[in-house]
N, C-alpha and C positions, 0 to 999 in steps of 0.2 A: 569642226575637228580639223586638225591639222592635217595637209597629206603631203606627201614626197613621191617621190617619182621612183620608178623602180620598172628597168628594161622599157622605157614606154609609157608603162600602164600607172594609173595612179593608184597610190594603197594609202588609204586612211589608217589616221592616229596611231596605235602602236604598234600596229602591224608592219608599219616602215622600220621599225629596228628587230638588227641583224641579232638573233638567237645563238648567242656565244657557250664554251663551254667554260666552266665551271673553272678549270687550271688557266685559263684565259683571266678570270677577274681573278684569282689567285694572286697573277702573275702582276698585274696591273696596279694591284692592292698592294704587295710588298715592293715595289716600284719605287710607287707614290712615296711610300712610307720611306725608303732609302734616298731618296733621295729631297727630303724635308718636305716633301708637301701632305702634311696634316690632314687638310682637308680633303682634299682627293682620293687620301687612302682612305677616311671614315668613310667617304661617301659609297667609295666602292664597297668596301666590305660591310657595310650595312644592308646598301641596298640587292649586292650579292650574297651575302651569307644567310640573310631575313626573305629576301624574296619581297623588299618594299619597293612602293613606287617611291619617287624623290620627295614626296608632298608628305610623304608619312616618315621618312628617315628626316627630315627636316624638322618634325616633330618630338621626336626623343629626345629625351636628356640624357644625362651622365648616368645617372640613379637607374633608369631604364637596362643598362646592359654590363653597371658595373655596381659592386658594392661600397660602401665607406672605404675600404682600405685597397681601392683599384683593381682589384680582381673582377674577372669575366663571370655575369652571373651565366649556369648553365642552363637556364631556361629563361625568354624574351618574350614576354606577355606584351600584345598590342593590341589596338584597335585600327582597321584600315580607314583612314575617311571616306572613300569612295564610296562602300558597298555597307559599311558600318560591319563589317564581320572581326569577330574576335578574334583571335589565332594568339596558339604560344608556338616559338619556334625552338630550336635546342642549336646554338649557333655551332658553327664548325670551328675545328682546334683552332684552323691557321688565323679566323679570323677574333677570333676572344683572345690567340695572342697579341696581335693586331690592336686590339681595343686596348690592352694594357699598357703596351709599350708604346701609344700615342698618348695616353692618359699620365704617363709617368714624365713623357717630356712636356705637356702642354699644361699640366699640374693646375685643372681648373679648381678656382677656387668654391664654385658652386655647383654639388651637383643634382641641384633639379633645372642650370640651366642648359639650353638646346646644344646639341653636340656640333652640329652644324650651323653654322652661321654665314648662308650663299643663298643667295637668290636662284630661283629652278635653273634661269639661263645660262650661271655662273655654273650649276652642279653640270649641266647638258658639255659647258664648257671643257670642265675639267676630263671630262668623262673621254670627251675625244680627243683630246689633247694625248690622257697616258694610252689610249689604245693605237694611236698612233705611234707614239714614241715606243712601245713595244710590238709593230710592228702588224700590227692586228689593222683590214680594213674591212670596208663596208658598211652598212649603216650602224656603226654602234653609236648607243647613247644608254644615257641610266635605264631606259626599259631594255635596255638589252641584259642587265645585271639580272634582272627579275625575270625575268626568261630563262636565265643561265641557272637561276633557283627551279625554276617549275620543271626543266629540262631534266635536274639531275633528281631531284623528286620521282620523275617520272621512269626513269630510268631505273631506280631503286623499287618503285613497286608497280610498274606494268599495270598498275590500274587504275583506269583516266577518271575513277568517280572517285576513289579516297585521295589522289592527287589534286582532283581540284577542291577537295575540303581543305585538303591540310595548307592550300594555298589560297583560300580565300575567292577562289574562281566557283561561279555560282552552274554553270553549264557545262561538265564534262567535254562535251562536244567542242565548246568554245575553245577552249584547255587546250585541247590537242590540236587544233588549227594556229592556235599563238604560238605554241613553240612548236610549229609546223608537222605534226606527226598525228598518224590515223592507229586508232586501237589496233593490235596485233590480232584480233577477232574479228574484226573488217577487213585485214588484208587476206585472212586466210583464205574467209569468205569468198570475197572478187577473185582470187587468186583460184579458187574451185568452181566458181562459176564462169571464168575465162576460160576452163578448161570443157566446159561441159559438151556435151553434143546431143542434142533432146531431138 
């Protein structure tokens, strides 16, 4: 497994990437998109809006997220490879406009072929390239999109077992140590037992 460095200490595989929010791949996504790079903005807002890793947004076709006449379907049926877990997702506005108006200029002629056409290095590439260019540092990379998904997941429903269903994370506990955060029933807990005096 890969590791990176971090203050010192070494952290393994994807735990080295920086858990971004949410207006952050927004931001980076319509970026891309403005300023002609195609593939950059799919990749973000795939792997940001779906909560995919790079290996499964490299997977998707056109048919996948759009219909015959280029509209955003409003629900994205997949399969993960890693874990083989189903998930349907309900993508978010900014990115199904996203999806269109890449679709309307790049005007594939196929769509059951792949939306992405990068190798993971080039996706890892592109990925620090625009969080640079807008400003954004530390470790990001495409698992940071996907954190940035389980992040605002979790933030919408405070609970780390249906959050890590609806994201394909098999271990609640897991869940919240990737996008870095302990259930609000464990801190209250510590947080009364720090106080106690027996």
């Amino acid at each position: 497994m890969a590791e990176a460095k971090n203050g010192g200490k070494k952290v393994k595989g994807s735990r080295a990437a920086d858990v971004i929010d949410m207006r952050q791949v927004k931001t980076m996504g319509l970026t891309a998109f403005a300023e002609g790079r195609y593939s950059a903005a799919l990749l973000i807002s795939l792997c940001g809006a779906l909560g995919l890793r790079i290996s499964d947004a490299r997977k998707l076709t056109w048919a996948d997220i759009l219909d015959e006449n280029g509209k955003a379907r409003e629900k994205v049926a997949l399969v993960e490879r890693k874990n083989k877990a189903q998930r349907v997702v309900y993508p978010m506005p900014w990115a199904k406009r996203l999806w269109e108006q890449c679709f309307a200029v790049l005007r594939p002629s196929d769509l059951g072929a792949p939306i992405l056409r990068l190798s993971r290095q080039r996706g890892w590439t592109l990925v620090r390239e625009m969080a640079a260019e807008c400003g954004y540092s530390g470790r990001i990379s495409p698992h940071s999109l996907r954190k940035a998904f389980c992040s605002l997941l979790y933030d919408q429903t405070r609970d780390p077992v249906l959050t890590a269903r609806l994201t394909g994370h098999r271990n609640p506990a897991h869940l919240l140590r990737y996008i870095g955060r302990s259930a609000p029933v464990e801190e209250a807990i510590w947080k009364s037992i720090s106080t106690m005096e027996i």
